[in-house]
N, C-alpha and C positions, 0 to 999 in steps of 0.2 A: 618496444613494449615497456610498459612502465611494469615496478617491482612496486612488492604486497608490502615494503616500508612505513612508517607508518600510516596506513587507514585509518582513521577514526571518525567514527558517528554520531554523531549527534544527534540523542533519540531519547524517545517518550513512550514508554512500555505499551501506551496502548494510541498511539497515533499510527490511520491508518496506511499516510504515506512511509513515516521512520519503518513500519512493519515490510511493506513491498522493498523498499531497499534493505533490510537486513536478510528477504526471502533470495533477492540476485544474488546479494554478496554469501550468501549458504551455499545455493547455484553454483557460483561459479567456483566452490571452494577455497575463499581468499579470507585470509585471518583479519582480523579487525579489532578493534575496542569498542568498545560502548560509552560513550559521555552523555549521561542523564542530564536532561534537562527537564524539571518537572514543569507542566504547563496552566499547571492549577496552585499550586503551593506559595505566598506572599506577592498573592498577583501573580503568576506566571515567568519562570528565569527566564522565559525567551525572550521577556521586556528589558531584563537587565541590559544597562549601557555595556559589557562586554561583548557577550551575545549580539547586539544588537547590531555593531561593529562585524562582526563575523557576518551576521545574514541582515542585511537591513530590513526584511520583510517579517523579521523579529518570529520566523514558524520554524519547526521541523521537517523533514532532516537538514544538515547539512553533514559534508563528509570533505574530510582532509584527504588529500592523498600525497604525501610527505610539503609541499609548499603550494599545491595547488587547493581552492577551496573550491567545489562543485555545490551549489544549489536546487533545490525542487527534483523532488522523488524520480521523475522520467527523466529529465537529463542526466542526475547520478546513474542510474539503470543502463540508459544509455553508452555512458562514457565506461562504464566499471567492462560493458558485453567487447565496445570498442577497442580497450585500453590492455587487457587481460584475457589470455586464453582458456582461462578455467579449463570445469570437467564438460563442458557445455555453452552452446550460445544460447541465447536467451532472444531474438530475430532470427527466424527464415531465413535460408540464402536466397531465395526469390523475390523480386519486390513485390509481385501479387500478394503473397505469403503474409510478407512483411508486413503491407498494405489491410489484408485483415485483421492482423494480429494487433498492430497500433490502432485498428479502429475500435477492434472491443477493448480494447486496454483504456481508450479515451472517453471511451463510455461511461467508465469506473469513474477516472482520476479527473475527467472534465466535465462530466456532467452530472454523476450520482453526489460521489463523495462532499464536491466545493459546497453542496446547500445542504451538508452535516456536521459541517468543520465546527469544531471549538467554539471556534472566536462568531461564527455565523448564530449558532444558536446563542453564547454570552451574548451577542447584540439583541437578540430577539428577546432576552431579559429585560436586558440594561434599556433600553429603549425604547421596549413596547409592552412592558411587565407581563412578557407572555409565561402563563402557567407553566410549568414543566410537561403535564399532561398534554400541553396542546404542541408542544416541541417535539415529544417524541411521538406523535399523529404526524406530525413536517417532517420528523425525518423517515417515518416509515413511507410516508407517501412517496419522497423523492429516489428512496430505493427501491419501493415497488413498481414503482413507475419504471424507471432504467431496467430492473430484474424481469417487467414486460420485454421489453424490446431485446434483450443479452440473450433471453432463455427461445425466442424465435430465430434469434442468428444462432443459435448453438446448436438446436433441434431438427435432428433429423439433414444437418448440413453434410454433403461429404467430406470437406475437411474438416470438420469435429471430429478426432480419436477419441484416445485415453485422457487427453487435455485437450483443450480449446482449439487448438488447430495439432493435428496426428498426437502423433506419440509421445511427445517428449515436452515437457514445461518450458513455458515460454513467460513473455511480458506480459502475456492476457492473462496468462492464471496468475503471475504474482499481485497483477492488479485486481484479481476476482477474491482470491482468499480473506483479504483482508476486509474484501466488502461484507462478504460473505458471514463474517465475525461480527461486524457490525447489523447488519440484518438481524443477525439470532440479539443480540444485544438489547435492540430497538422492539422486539419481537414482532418482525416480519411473518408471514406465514409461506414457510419456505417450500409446503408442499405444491405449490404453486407451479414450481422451477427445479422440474427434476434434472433436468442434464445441469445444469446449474451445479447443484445440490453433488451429483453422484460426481462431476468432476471437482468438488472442492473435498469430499471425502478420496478420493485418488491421489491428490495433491498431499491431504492430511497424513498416505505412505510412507512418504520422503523424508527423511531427517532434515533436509534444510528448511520445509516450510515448519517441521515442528519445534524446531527449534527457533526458529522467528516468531513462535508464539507470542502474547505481550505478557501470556503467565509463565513464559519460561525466562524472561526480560530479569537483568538484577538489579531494575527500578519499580520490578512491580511490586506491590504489597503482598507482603509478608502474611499468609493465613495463620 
C-alpha cells in the first residue's frame, strides 16, 4: 500500500474534473495540498512550460503521490480507491456492480462534461466568434441531453439506493456532483431529474463532497 506522503493536486476551484478528485480523496480520508493552477488568469498557468512538463495535455488535475505523477480525473480516482484503503471504496466488489457504476460515471466524464470543458467552449470563441449566449444553450443542451439518459438509468432501478448504486458513495456520484454544479450554473432545468437532483442533495450530507466545493476551494474568489 502506498502512504498519504506527500499528495498534491493540482486543481482549479471550479474545474469539474479537479472537483471529483478532491470529492475521492475527501472519501477516502487521505490529507492532500491543493496547488492552484488558475485556468483563465494570463492565458491560462496550465500553458505555462512548467506545467506543461508535469501534464503535456496542459489540463487539470494532476496529482503527485510522493515521485509518482498520475494523470486524468478517473485514472487518479482509480489509483487513489486501488492504492489506499481509506474509510471506504469508491468501486463495487462485484464486477456487474462495478460495471454500472463506471458506466454512469462515463456518462458524466466522457460524454457530458468533454463538450463543456474550458478549452472546448474558448474554441467556439476563438474560432467561430460564437456569442456567449449561444455557448451556454451548447452547454445546456449537452447536459440536458446526458441528464435524459442518467435520470432513466437511476429511476425507478433496483440498484439505485441512497446514491447511484445502494448505500454508500461511489465513482458515480463523485462524477454526478460536479455535473450537477455545472447544470445549475449553466441553468439547466433540473426539475426534470429528480432522482438526479435528490441523490446530489444526499451527497451535499457528506463533509467530503462539501468540502470539495469549488467555493470552499482556497483558489476560489474571495466574496
Amino acid at each position: 500500500m502506498s502512504t498519504t506522503e506527500g499528495l498534491r493536486l493540482y486543481s482549479y476551484w471550479r474545474s469539474s474534473a479537479a472537483y471529483r478528485v478532491r470529492i475521492a480523496l475527501n472519501l477516502k480520508g487521505l490529507p492532500y495540498d491543493i496547488v492552484p493552477v488558475h485556468l483563465t488568469a494570463n492565458g491560462g498557468e496550465q500553458h505555462s512550460a512548467d506545467y506543461a512538463q508535469l501534464n503535456p495535455q496542459e489540463v487539470v488535475p494532476t496529482l503527485l503521490d510522493g515521485g509518482r505523477v498520475i494523470r486524468q480525473s478517473m485514472a487518479i480516482i482509480e489509483y487513489l480507491d486501488e492504492s489506499y484503503d481509506g474509510e471506504l471504496k469508491l468501486l463495487p466488489p462485484t464486477a456487474r456492480d462495478r460495471a454500472r457504476v463506471r458506466g454512469l460515471a462515463q456518462i458524466v466524464a466522457c460524454d457530458i462534461h468533454p463538450l463543456g470543458n474550458l478549452r472546448v467552449l474558448q474554441y467556439l470563441e476563438r474560432e467561430f466568434a460564437t456569442p456567449a449566449e449561444e455557448r451556454e444553450r451548447w452547454s445546456r443542451h449537452w447536459i440536458s441531453e446526458g441528464f435524459d439518459a442518467l435520470e432513466a438509468l437511476l429511476a425507478e432501478n433496483p440498484s439505485t439506493g441512497q446514491f447511484c448504486e445502494g448505500d454508500d458513495p461511489s465513482l458515480a456520484d463523485i462524477c454526478l456532483v460536479p455535473q450537477v454544479y455545472n447544470a445549475r450554473r449553466w441553468g439547466v432545468a433540473l426539475e426534470e431529474y429528480p432522482t438526479i437532483v435528490r441523490i446530489a442533495e444526499e451527497c451535499a450530507k457528506l463533509p467530503a463532497f462539501e468540502r470539495a466545493r469549488p467555493e470552499n476551494q482556497p483558489d476560489a474568489p474571495k466574496s
